[in-house]
N, C-alpha and C positions, 0 to 999 in steps of 0.2 A: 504494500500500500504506500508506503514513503517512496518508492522510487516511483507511482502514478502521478505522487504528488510533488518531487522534484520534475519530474519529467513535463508538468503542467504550465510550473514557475515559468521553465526556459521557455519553452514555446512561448506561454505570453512575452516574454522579452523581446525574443527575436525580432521583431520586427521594429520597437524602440531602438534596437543595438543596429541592427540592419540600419535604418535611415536616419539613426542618430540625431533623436528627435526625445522629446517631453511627450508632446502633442501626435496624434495623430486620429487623421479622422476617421469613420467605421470602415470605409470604402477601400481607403489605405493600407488600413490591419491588413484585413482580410484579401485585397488583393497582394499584399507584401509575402504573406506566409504560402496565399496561393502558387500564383507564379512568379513572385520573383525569385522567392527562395526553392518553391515549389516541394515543400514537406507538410503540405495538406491539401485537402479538395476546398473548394470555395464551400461547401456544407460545413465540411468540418472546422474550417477556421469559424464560420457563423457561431456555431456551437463550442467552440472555445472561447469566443468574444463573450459569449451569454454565463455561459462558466463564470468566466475570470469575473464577470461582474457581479454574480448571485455570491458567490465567496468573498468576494470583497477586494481580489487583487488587484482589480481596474476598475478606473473610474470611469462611466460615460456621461455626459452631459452637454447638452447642444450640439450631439454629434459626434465630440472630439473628447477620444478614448485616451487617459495620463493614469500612467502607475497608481495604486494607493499605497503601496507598501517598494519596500525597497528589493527591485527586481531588474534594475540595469546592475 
């Protein structure tokens, strides 16, 4: 269970560390991890955006998805 839950951190990061950025918008994430990095499907990065935010590890608001916790 702890490495589901390491394994969850990084993904959400990636894509802050990727465009090395605070800020990024929903579209951004999810096309980041989609194809640019291409280590999920555009479903699954959805579903890790909805994750990281029901747990608390990101924040969304007006669009524009920032860490809550310290994950760069």
């Amino acid at each position: 269970m702890q490495s589901k839950f390491n394994n969850e951190i990084s993904l959400l990061a990636l894509p802050f560390k990727s465009k090395n950025k605070y800020l990024l918008e929903e579209k951004e994430f999810i096309y980041t991890l989609s194809f640019d990095l291409r280590v999920l499907k555009p479903s699954e990065a959805c579903e890790l955006l909805k994750t990281g935010v029901e747990k608390g590890f990101i924040s969304l608001k007006n669009g524009l998805i920032s860490p809550s916790i310290l994950i760069l």
